[in-house]
N, C-alpha and C positions, 0 to 999 in steps of 0.2 A: 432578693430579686422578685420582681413581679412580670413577667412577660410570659415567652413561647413558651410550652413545655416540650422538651424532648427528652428520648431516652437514652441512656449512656452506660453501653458493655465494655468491662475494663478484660483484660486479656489474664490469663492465672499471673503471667510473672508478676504483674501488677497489684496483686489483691494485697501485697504487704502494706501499701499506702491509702487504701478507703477502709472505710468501717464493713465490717461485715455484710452488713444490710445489702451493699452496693455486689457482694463477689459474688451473686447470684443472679447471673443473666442481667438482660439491660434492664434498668429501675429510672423511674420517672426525676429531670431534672428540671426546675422550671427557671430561664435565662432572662437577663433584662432587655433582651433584644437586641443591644447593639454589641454585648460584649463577643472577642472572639472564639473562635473555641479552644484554642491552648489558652487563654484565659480561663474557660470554664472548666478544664481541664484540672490545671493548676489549683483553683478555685477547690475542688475536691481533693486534694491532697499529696494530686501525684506529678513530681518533677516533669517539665517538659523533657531532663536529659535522659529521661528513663522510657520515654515515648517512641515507638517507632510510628505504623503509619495509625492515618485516622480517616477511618472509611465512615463516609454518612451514605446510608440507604444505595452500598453494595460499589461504591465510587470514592476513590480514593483525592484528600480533599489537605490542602495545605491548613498549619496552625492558625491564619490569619482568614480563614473560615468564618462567618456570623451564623453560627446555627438558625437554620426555622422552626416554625410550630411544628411538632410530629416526626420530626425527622428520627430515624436510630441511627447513632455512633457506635462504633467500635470502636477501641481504643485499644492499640496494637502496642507487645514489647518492644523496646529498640532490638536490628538484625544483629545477630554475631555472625559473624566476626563485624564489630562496627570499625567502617572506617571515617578517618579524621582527616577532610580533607586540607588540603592550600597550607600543610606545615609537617616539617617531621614532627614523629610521634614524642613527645615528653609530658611529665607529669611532674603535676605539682600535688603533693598532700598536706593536708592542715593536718596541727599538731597532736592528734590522738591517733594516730597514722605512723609510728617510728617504725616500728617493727617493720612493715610491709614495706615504705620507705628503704629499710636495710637491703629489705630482699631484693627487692625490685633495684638496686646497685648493685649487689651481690649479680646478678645475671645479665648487669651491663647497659642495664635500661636507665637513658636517662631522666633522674626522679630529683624534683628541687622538694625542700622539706622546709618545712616551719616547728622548729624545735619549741619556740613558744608563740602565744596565743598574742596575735596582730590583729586580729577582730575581720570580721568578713569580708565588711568592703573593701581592706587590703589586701586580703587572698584573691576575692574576685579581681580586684586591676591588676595584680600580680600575672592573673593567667591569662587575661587580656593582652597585655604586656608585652611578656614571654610566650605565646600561645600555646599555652601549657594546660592539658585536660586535667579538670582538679578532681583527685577524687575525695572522695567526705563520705562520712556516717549522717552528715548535719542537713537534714531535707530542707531545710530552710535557706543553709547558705547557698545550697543548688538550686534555688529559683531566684538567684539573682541575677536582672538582666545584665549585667556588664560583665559577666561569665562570659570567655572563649568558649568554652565548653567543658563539660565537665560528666562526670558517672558518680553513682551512690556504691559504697559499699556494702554488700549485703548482710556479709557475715560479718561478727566481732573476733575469728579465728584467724589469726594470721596465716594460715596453710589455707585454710580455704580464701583469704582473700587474695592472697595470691595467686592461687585457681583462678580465681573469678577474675581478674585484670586479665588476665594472661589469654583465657580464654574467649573473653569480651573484645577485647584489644588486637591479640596477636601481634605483638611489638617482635622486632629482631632481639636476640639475646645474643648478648655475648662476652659470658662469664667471667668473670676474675678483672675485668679490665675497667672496672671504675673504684672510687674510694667510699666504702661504705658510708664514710662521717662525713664526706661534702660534697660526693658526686665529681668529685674531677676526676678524666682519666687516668690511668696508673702508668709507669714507665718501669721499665727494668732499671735494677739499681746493682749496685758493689755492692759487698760489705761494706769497704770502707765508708760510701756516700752516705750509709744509714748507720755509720756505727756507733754516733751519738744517740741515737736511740735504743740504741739494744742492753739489754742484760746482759752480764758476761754468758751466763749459760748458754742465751740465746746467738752471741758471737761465736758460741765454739761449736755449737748444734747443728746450725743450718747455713746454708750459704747461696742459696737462690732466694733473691729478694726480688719487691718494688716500692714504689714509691710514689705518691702524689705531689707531683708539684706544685698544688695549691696550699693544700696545708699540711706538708712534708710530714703527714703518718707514713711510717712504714709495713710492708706484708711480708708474712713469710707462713708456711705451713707450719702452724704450731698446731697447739696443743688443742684447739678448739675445729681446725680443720675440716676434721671426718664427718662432725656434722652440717658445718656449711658445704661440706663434698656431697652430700646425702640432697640438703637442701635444691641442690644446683642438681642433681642427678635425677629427680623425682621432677624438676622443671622439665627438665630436656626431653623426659622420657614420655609425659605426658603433654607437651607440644612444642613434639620434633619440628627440627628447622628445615626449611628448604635447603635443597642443594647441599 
């Protein structure tokens, strides 16, 4: 770039995404003049989805922005609770994402998963699509324009990224009531209706089931329970539901 020069302060939550040089107050950026400023933005490394507002010289200013000579930017985290407008809330994750995927059906949220790797441009039409918020580790598939919209994961911890959706988002939960393995909702079942699936042990143990009738796994409190009980317990507890 050879043109204006202005200066450009990224906000802390953001300092994961520029070089060091940059988390230090605003630092001189020099633009070609016509590009805009969620271009230039982007341009230094940080997702538009991770973007809240962008104040030039104290005045709050849309992406499609053309910075001037001298002007200072701020460059604001997106607000939490962010809301997602014109769709209920659903999420799509790309496939280094399983675990959180679980969770996030585990507590009722519905979450489309990609078990293996369809390459970006098909995740991004995907959430386009379905207008489904993708989340990613992958900074690069979040700056694709044909993104509905989407959020970066921050942590590699599945407990903390489940924090962090939860937190970000504030989605409705409502536990036990989807299929961990494909996201359909679950239905009360018989024994009998699920008794092709069961081990004898498991037919003479328990007797409150359900069921997906998409891809007819069945549930029951086994033997792994207490800590998806834990899991779902530590959700609720750390963000209680309305009403």
């Amino acid at each position: 770039m050879n043109g204006p020069e202005i200066h450009v302060e990224f906000a802390p939550g953001l300092h994961l995404f520029v070089p060091r040089a940059r988390r230090r107050g605003a630092t001189p950026v020099v633009t070609d003049g016509v590009s805009t400023l969620g271009h230039v933005v982007e341009s230094l490394g940080v997702p538009l989805t991770e973007v809240g507002a962008l104040v030039v010289d104290g005045r709050e200013v849309p992406v499609s922005h053309v910075p001037r000579a001298a002007e200072t930017v701020r460059v604001g985290a997106v607000d939490r609770p962010q809301r997602v407008p014109g769709a209920p809330l659903r999420f799509l994750l790309d496939v280094h994402l399983g675990t959180l995927a679980r969770r996030l059906r585990l507590l009722g949220v519905d979450t489309a998963y990609e078990s293996t790797d369809i390459g970006d441009p098909a995740l991004a039409a995907r959430s386009a699509a379905e207008k489904r918020v993708l989340l990613s580790r992958d900074r690069g598939l979040l700056h694709r324009r044909e993104l509905w919209a989407g959020a970066f994961v921050y942590s590699t911890r599945p407990d903390d990224q489940l924090h962090d959706v939860l937190d970000r988002f504030r989605p409705g939960l409502r536990p036990w009531t989807r299929c961990t393995a494909c996201n359909g909702l679950l239905r009360e079942a018989t024994k009998d209706e699920v008794a092709d699936r069961l081990e004898h042990g498991t037919r003479r143990t328990y007797d409150v089931f359900a069921r997906c009738p998409g891809c007819g796994r069945a549930y029951w409190k086994g033997a792994h329970h207490d800590q998806l009980e834990a899991i779902v317990e530590r959700a609720l507890a750390l963000h209680p539901q309305d009403g």
